[in-house]
C-alpha positions as CSV (number, residue, x, y, z in Angstrom):
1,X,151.3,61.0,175.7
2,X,151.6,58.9,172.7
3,X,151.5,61.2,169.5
4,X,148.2,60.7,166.8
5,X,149.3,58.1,164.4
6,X,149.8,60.1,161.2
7,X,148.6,59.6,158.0
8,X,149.7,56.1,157.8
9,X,146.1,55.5,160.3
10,X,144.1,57.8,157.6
11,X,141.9,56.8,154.7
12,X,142.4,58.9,152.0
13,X,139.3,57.6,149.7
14,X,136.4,59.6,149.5
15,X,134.0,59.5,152.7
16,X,130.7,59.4,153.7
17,X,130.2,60.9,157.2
18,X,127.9,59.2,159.6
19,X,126.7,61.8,162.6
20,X,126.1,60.2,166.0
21,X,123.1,61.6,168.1
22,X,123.2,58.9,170.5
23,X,122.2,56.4,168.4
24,X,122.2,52.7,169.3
25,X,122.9,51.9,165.6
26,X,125.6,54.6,164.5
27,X,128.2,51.7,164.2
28,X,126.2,49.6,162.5
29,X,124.6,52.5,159.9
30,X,128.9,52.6,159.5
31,X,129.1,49.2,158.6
32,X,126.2,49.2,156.1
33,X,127.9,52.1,154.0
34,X,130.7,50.4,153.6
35,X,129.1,47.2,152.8
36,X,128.0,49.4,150.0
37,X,131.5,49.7,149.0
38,X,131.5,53.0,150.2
39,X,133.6,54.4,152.9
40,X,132.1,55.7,156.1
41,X,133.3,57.4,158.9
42,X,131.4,58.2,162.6
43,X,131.4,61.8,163.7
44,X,129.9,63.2,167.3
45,X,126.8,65.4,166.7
46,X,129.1,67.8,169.0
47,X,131.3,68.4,166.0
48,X,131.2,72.1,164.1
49,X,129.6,71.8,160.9
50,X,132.3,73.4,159.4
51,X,134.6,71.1,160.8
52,X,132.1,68.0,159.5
53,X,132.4,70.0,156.3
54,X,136.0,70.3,155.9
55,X,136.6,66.6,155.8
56,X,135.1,67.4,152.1
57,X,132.7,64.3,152.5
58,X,130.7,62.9,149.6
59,X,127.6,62.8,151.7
60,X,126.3,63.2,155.3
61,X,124.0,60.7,157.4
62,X,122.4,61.5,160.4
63,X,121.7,59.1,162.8
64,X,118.8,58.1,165.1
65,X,118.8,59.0,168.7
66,X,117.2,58.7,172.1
67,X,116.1,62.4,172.0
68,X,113.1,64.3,171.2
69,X,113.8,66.9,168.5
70,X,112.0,69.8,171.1
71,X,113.8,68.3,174.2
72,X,115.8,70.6,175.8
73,X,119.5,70.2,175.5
74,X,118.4,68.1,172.7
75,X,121.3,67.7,170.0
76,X,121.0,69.3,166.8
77,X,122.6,71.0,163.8
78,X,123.7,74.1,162.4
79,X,121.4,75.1,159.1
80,X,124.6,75.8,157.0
81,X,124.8,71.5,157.1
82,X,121.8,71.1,154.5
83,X,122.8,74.3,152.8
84,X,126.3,73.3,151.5
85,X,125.4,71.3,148.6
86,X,126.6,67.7,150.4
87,X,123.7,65.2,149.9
88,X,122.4,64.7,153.3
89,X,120.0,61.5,154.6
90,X,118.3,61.7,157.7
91,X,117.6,58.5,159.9
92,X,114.6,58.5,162.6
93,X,115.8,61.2,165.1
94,X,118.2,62.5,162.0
95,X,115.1,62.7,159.6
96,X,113.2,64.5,162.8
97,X,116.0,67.2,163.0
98,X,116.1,68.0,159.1
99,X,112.2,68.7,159.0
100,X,112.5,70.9,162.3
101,X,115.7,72.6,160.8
102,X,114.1,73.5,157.6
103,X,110.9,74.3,158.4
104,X,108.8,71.2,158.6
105,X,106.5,70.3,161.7
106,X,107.4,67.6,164.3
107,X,105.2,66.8,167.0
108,X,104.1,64.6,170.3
109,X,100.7,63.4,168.6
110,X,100.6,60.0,170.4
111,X,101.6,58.5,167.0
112,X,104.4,56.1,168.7
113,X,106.1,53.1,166.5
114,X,108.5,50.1,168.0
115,X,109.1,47.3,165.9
116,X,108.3,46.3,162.9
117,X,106.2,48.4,160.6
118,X,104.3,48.3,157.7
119,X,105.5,51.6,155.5
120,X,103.6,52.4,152.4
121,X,105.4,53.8,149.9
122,X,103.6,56.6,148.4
123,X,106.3,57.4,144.9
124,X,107.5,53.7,143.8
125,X,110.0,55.6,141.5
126,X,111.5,58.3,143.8
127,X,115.4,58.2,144.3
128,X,115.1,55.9,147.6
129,X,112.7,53.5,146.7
130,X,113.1,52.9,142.8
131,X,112.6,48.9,142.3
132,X,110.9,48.3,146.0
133,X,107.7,47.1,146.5
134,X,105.1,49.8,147.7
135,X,104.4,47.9,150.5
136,X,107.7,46.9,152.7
137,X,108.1,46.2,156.5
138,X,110.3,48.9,158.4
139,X,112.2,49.1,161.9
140,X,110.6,51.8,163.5
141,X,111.9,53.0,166.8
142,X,110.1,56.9,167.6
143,X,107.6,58.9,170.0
144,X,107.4,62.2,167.8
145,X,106.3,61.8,164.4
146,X,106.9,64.3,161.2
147,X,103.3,65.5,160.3
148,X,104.5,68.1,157.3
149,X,107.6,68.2,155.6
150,X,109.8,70.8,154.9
151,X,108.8,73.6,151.9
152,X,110.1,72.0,148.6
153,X,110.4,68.5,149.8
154,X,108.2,65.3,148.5
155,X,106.3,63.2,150.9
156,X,107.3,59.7,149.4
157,X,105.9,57.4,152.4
158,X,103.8,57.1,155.2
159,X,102.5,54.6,157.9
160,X,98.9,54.5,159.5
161,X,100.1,56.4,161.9
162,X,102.6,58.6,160.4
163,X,101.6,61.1,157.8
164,X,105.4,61.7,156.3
165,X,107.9,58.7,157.2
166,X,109.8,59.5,154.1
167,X,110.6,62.8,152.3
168,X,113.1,63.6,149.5
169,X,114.3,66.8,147.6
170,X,116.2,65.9,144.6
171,X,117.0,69.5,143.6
172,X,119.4,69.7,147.0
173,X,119.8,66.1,147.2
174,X,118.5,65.8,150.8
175,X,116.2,62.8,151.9
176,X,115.0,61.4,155.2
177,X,113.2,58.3,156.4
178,X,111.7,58.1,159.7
179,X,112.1,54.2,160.0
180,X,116.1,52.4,160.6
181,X,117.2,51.5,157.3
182,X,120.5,50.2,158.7
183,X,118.7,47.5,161.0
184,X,118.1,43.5,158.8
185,X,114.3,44.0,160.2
186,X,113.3,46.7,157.7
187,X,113.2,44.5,154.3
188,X,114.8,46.6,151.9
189,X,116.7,49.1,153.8
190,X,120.1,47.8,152.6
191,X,118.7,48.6,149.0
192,X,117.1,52.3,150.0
193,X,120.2,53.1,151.6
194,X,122.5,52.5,148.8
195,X,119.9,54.4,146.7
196,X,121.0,57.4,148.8
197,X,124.4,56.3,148.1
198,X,124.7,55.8,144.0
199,X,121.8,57.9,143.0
200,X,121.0,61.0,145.9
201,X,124.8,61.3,146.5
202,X,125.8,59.8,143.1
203,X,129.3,57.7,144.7
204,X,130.4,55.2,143.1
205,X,131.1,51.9,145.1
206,X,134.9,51.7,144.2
207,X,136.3,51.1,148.3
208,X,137.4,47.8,148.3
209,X,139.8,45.8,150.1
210,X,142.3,45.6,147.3
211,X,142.1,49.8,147.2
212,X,142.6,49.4,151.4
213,X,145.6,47.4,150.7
214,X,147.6,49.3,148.1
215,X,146.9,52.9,150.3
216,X,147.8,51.6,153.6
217,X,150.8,50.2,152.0
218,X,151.5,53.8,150.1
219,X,150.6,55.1,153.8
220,X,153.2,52.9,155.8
221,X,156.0,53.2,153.5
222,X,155.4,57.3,153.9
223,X,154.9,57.4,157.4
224,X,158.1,54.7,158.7
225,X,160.5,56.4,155.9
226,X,163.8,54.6,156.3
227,X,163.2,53.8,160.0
228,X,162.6,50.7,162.0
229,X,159.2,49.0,163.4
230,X,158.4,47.1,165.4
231,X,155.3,45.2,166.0
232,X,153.4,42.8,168.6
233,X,152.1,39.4,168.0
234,X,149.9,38.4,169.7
235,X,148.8,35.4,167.6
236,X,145.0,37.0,166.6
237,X,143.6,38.3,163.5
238,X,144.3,41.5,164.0
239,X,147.7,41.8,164.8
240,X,148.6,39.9,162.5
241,X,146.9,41.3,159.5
242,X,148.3,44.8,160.6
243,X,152.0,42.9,161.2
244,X,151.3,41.5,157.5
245,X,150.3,45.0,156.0
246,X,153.8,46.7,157.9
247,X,155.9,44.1,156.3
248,X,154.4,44.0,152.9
249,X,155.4,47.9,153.3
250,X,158.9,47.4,154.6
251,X,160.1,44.4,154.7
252,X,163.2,43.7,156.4
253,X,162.8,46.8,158.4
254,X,160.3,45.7,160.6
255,X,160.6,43.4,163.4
256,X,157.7,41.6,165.2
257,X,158.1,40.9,168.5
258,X,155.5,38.0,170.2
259,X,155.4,38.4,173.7
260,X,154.9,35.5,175.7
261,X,153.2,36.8,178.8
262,X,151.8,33.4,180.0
263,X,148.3,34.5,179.3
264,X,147.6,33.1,176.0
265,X,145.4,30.1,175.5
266,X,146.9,26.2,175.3
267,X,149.2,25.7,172.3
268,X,149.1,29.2,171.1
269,X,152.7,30.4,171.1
270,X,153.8,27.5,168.7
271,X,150.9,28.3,166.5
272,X,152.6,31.9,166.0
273,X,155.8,31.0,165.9
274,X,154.6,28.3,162.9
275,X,151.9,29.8,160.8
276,X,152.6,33.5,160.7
277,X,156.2,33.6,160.1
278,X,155.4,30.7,157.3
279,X,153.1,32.7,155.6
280,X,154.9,36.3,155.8
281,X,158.8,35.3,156.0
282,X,158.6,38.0,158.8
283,X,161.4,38.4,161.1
284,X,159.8,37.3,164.6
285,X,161.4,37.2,168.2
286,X,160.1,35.8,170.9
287,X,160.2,37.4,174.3
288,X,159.6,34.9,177.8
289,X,157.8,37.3,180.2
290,X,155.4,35.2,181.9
291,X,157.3,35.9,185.6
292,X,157.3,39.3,184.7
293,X,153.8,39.6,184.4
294,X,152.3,37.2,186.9
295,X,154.4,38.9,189.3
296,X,153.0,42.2,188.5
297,X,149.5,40.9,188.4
298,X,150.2,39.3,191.6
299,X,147.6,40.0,194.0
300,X,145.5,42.3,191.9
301,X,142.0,41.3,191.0
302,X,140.3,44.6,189.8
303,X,140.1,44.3,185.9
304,X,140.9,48.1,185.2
305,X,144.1,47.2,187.3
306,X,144.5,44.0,185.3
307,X,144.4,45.6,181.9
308,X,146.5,48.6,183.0
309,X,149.0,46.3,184.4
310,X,149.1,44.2,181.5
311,X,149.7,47.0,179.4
312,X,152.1,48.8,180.8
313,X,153.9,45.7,181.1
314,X,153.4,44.6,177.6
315,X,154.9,48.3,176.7
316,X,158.2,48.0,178.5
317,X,159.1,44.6,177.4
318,X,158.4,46.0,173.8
319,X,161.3,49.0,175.6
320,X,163.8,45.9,176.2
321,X,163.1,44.3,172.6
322,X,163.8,47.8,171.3
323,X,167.3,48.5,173.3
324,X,168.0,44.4,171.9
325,X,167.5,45.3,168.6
326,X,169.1,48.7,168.4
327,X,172.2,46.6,169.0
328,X,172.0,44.8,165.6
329,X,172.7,47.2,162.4
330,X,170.5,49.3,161.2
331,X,168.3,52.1,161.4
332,X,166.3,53.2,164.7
333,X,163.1,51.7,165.3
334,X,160.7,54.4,166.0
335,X,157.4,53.1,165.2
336,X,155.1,50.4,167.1
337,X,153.1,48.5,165.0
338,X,149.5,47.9,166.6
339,X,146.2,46.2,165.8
340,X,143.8,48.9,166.5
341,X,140.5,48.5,165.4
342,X,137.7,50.8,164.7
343,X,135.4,49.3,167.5
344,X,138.2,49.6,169.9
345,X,138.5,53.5,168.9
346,X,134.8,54.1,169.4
347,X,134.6,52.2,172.8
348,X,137.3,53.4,174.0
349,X,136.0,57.3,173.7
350,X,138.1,58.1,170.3
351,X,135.6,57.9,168.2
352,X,132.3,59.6,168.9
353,X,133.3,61.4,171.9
354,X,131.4,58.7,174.0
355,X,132.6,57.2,178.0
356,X,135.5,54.5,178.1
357,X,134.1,51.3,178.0
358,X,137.1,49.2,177.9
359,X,141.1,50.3,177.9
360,X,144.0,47.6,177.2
361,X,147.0,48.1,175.5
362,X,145.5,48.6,172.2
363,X,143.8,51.7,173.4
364,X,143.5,53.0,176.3
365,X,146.7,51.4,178.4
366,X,149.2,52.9,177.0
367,X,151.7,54.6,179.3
368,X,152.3,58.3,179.4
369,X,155.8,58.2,178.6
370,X,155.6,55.8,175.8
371,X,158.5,55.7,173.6
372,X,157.5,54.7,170.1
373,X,155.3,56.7,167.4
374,X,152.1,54.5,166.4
375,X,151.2,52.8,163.7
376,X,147.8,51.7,163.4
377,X,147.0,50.6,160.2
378,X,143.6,48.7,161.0
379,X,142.2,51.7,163.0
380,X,139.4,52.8,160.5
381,X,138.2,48.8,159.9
382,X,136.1,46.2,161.3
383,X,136.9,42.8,162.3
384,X,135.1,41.5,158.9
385,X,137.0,44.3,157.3
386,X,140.3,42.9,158.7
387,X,139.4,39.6,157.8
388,X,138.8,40.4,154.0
389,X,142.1,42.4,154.1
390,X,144.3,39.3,155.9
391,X,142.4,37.4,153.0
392,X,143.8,39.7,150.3
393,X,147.3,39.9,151.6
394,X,147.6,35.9,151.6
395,X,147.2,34.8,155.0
396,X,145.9,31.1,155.9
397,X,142.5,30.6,157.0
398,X,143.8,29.4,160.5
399,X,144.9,32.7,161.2
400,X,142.3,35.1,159.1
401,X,139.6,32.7,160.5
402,X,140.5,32.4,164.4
403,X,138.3,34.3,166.8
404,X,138.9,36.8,168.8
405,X,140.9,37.1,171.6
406,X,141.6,39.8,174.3
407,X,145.2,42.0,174.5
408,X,145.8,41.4,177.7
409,X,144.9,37.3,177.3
410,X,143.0,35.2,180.1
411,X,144.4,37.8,182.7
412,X,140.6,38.9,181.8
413,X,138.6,35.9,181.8
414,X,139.9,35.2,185.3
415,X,137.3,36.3,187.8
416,X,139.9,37.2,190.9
417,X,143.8,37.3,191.2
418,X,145.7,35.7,188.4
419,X,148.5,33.0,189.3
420,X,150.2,30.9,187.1
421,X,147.7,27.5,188.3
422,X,144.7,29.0,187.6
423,X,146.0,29.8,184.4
424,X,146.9,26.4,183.8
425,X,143.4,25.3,184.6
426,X,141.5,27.9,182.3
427,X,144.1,26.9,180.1
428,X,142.8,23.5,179.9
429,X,139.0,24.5,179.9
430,X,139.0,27.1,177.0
431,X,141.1,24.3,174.9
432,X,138.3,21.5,175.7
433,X,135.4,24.0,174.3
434,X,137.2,25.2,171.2
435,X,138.0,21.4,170.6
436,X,134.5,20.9,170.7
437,X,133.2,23.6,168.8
438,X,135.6,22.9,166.1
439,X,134.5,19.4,166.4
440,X,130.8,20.3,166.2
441,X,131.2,22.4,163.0
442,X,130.4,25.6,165.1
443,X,133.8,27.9,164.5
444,X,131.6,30.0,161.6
445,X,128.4,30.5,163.6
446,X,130.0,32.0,166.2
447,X,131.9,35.5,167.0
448,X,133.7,33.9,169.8
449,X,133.3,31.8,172.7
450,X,135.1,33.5,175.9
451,X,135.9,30.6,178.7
452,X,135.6,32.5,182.3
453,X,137.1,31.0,185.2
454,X,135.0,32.3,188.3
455,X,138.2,31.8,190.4
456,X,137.1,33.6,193.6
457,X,133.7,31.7,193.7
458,X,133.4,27.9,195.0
459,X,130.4,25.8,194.5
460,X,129.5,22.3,195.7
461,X,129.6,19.3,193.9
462,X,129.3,15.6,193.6
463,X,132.7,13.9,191.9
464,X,133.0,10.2,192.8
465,X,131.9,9.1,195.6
466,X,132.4,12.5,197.7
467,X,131.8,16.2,197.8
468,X,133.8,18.8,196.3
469,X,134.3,22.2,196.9
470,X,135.6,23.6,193.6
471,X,135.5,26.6,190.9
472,X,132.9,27.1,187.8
473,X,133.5,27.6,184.3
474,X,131.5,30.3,182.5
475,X,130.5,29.3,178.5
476,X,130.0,32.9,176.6
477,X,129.5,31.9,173.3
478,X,128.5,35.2,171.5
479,X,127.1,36.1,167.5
480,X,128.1,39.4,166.5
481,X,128.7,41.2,163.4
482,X,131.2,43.6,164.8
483,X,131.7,43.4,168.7
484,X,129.7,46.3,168.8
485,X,126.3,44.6,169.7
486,X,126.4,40.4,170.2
487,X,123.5,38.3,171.2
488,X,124.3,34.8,172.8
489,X,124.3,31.9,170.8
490,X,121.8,29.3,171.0
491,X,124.2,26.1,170.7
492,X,123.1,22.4,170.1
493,X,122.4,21.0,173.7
494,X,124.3,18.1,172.7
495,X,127.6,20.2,172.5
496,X,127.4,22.3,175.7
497,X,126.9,18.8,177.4
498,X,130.1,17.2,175.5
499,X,131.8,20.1,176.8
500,X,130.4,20.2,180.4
501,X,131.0,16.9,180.6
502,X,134.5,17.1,179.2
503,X,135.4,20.0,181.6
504,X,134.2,18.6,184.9
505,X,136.1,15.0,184.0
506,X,138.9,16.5,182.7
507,X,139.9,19.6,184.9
508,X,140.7,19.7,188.8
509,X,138.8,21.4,190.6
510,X,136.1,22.5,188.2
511,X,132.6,20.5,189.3
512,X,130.2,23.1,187.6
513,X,129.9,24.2,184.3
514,X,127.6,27.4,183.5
515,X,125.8,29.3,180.7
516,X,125.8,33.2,180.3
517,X,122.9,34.0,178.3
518,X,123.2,37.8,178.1
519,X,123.3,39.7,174.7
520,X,124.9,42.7,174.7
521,X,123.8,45.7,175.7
522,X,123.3,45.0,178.6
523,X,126.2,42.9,179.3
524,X,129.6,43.1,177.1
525,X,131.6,40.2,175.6
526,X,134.0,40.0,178.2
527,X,133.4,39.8,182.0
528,X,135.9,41.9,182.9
């Protein structure tokens, strides 16, 4: 198996630990720390507290969760956590599990809150809720409710329902709130949050891009040594911001390598080839593998398969570019340079011990017999993150800016067996929508707008003066912060009939033009 990436995929910056017990919102509680200018990291619940412990963070959150605190098989914590001196802030089932741990009472009294709540805030100047108003709207999201708190702690807000929805002990810097801070919904949660932050945990909000920058840098430089890298464009944000990073590291000694696969969308390879080699002076080859890959894809139409296929593929052509390169002079190239993000990590199991939602060959494709040590110098970011960074190391908007796009292409937004004509005519689709969106003033409001071609479905139409017996086109335009949770996005009528009409004129057999409408969970970005 691939090794870990070493310490060129770590952040060395003090951390705040976030502890997942299930929670919907772990990610997002993430994101909101570091918004803060704080770093974060997600841990399972299933994690030793000594092993949570020797991370040496600067402060613990606990997360919500599905569970009842007296469930059994229920998650919970050693009592060593709140007894190590690390500030420690309980959220919903979090804030539950420090009042049962040390002593308070939890219990089913029918006192059940969904939604938005009014919380009244019982000690205007306590550590969390200094400069709030005493009366704030909250996210609540519980069936058991805290009816005492914990010997030494002060009860410091409540609901008409809930005797204790907030409790803090200055003396050993522990505080819970029953409500989701971490959620837009509950008014000044941002604010109570960093409260925890700056004055329970007393961090100050130093992580900024700039500091990501200069460590990564420090980071590459110590992990490559006098070796080679090489690294895959693919043309999207976050290859290229981790390609930039590498070679603001190394320079000369790395080597990108853009792969085309036939899978990327119209006009695409010339865009890499132009913008990111002007903007980094990197050295960039570029490898024709489209038979190589439709031939392999031939015939397959389970998207597993697909992704698996693609990035095996993708791997072994990154072999050949190696063996072409080791003929030049130089030292060997040992590392592969990948875009990894955080998100992927989580989803794909590595990060809070959770099922595999999604492999490719940023993850969870990689072959067993892989050649090349990793470097992943994205891993602990999200996309906004990554876009800040590409910002700070110099690259243009069209390339910091541009959505997202899959690793292994439109091989995944073709419902059915990929061949090089139905590319051609998703091709042609996904360009007439992002020429439209761009058109419309929409790239900014959206996370991305994935173009599916339902290639094994045919549907009736009227085109002429006849009937016609051809494929639909799936619109998925998504909002999202992260990828971690999107809802659909509600676009002007006007432009989802420019492009429907566009589509059905302008592509062969296409005569129906669809709308997916599904936020996710349930559904994911992707279809496949």
């Amino acid at each position: 198996m691939p090794a870990a990436p070493p310490a060129a995929a770590d952040i060395t910056t003090d951390v705040v630990l976030v502890v997942d017990f299930g929670a919907q919102y772990a990610q997002l509680i993430a994101r909101r720390v570091r918004e803060a200018r704080v770093y974060s990291e997600i841990v399972p619940s299933t994690m030793p507290v000594a092993e949570m412990l020797a991370k040496n963070p600067r402060a613990i959150i606990l997360s919500g969760g599905p569970s009842s605190v007296y469930a059994e098989g229920a998650p919970s914590l050693d009592r060593s956590l709140f007894e190590a001196g690390v500030p420690v802030f309980g959220m919903c089932y979090g804030f539950q599990l420090m009042a049962t741990t040390l002593g308070g009472t939890v219990d089913d009294n029918g006192a059940r809150e969904y939604g938005r709540t009014p919380l009244a805030v019982s000690k205007a100047g306590s550590t969390l809720f200094e400069g709030t108003p005493t009366e704030q709207s909250v996210w609540m999201s519980h069936g058991d409710a805290c009816s005492a708190a914990p010997e030494g702690f002060t009860v410091t807000a409540s609901t008409d329902v809930v005797p204790v929805a907030a409790f803090e002990n200055d003396e050993k810097k522990l505080y819970g709130v029953q409500y989701h801070p971490e959620v837009m919904h509950s008014t000044y949660g941002q604010q109570v949050l960093e409260h925890f932050l700056y004055r329970g945990a007393g961090i100050e909000p130093t992580w900024t891009t700039t500091n990501v920058v200069e460590e990564q840098v420090a980071l590459i430089r110590e992990q490559v040594g006098d070796k080679r890298a090489i690294c895959g464009l693919s043309g999207g944000v976050d290859s290229a911001v981790a390609a930039a990073l590498v070679q603001k590291a190394i320079g000369s000694q790395l080597t990108c390598v853009y792969v085309d696969h036939g899978l990327m969308r119209k006009g695409e390879t010339e865009q890499v080839e132009k913008d990111f080699v002007a903007a980094t002076g990197a050295k960039l080859v570029v490898v024709d593998a489209e038979k190589r890959f439709l031939d392999a894809l031939a015939g397959v139409s389970d998207p597993e398969q697909k992704r698996k296929i693609i990035g095996r593929e993708f791997i072994r052509v990154f072999e050949q570019a190696q063996l072409e390169i080791l003929q030049e002079d130089g030292p060997e190239v040992a590392f592969l340079v990948q875009g990894t993000l955080y998100p992927d990590v989580v989803e794909s199991g590595g990060g809070t011990g959770t099922a595999n939602i999604k492999s490719h060959h940023n993850v969870g494709g990689l072959p067993d017999d892989i050649e090349f040590q990793l470097v992943e110098p994205l891993r602990q970011l999200f996309k906004d993150e990554v876009r800040m960074v590409g910002q700070e190391l110099g690259l243009p908007e069209e390339i910091v800016q541009r959505q997202p796009f899959p690793g292994p292409g439109l091989g995944i937004r073709i419902v059915g067996d990929v061949t090089k004509e139905r590319l051609d005519l998703l091709r042609e689709a996904d360009a007439i929508a992002r020429e439209e969106l761009t058109a419309a003033g929409l790239d900014r409001d959206i996370w991305q707008c994935p173009v599916v071609l339902l290639a094994d479905v045919r549907s009736v139409g009227v085109q002429g003066d006849g009937r016609t017996y051809g494929h639909p086109i799936v619109l998925r335009p998504v909002s999202s912060e992260d990828a971690m949770t999107a809802d659909w996005s509600r676009l002007p009528y006007e432009t989802l009939a420019k492009i429907s009409t566009r589509i059905t004129n302008e592509v062969a057999d296409v005569n129906r033009v669809v709308l997916d409408v599904t936020s996710k969970p349930p559904g994911t970005i992707e279809w496949e």
